[in-house]
C-alpha positions in Angstrom: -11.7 -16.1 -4.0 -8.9 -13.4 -3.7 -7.9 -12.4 -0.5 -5.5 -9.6 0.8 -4.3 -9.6 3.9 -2.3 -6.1 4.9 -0.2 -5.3 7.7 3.0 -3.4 9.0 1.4 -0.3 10.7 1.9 1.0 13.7 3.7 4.3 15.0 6.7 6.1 13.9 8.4 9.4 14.6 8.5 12.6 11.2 11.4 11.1 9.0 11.2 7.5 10.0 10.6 4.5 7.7 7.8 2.3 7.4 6.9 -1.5 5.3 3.7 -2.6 4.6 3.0 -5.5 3.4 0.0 -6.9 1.1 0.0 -10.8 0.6 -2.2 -11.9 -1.7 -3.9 -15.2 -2.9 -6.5 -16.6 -5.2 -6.1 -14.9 -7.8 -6.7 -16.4 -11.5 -4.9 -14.8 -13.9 -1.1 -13.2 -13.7 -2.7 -10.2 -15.2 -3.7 -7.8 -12.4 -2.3 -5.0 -10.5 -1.9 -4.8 -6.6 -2.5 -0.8 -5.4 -2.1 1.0 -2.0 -4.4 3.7 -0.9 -5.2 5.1 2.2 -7.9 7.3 4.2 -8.4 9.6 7.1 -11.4 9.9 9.2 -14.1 12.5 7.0 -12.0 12.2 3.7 -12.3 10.1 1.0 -9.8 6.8 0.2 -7.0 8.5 -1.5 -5.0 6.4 -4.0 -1.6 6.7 -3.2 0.8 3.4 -5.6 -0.3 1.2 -7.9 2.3 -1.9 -9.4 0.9 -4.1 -12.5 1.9 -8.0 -11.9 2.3 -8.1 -15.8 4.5 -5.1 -17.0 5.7 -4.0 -13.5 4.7 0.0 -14.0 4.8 1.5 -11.1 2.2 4.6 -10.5 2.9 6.6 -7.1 1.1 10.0 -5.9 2.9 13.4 -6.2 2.3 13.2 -1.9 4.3 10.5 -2.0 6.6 10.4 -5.4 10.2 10.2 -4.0 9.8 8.6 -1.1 7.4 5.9 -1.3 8.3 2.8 -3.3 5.6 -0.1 -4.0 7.6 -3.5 -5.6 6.3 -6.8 -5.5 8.0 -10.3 -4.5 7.0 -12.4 -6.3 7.5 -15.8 -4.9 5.2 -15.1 -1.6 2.4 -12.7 -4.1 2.9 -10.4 -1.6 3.3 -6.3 -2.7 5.3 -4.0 -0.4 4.9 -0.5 0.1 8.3 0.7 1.5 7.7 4.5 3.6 10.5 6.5 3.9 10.9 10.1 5.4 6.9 9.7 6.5 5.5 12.7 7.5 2.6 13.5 9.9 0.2 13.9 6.9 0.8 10.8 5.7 -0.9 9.5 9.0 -4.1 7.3 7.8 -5.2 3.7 7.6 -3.6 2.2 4.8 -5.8 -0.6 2.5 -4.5 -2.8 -0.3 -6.7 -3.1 -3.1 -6.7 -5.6 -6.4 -8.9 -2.8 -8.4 -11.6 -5.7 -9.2 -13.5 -5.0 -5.4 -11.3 -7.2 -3.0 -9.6 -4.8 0.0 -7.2 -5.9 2.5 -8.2 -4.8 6.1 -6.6 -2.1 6.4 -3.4 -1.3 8.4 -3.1 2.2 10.7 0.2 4.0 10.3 0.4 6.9 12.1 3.6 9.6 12.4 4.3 11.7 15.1 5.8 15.3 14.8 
């Protein structure tokens, strides 16, 4: 059974850097991709990176294009999502996702103005 298990949340000031990470096990085949989204309370999940274990494309968000970078180590299966310059809107609970129905738990980040 795959399993994802997020963290690296927690609180940082406007301009400050965050890493989550996504480690992830059981999976079957080398052919799948890791992505990140994330959701505020009333809105819908929003996808925000995706990273293909195969080919390595990287997909990001225009919210977050330039200063969000999602790469993937390889010896632990575990996916990062490396925050930079966060801003308060990018304040949400962030999930890890294998596309195919499996979610981490979820992992709050929130920036303060």
């Amino acid at each position: 059974e795959v399993q994802l298990q997020a963290c690296g949340g927690g609180l940082v000031q406007a301009g400050g850097s965050l890493r989550l990470s996504c480690a992830a096990s059981g999976f079957t085949s080398d052919d799948h991709a890791i992505g990140w989204f994330r959701q505020v309370p009333g809105k819908e999940r929003e996808p925000i990176a995706c990273i293909g274990s195969s080919d390595g494309m990287e997909y990001y968000a225009n919210s977050v294009k330039g200063r969000f970078t999602i790469f993937t180590d390889s010896a632990s299966n575990t996916v990062y999502l490396q925050m930079n310059s966060l801003k308060p809107e990018d304040t949400a609970v962030y999930y890890c996702t294998d596309y195919q129905g499996y979610w981490g738990q979820g992992t709050l980040v929130t920036v303060s103005s």
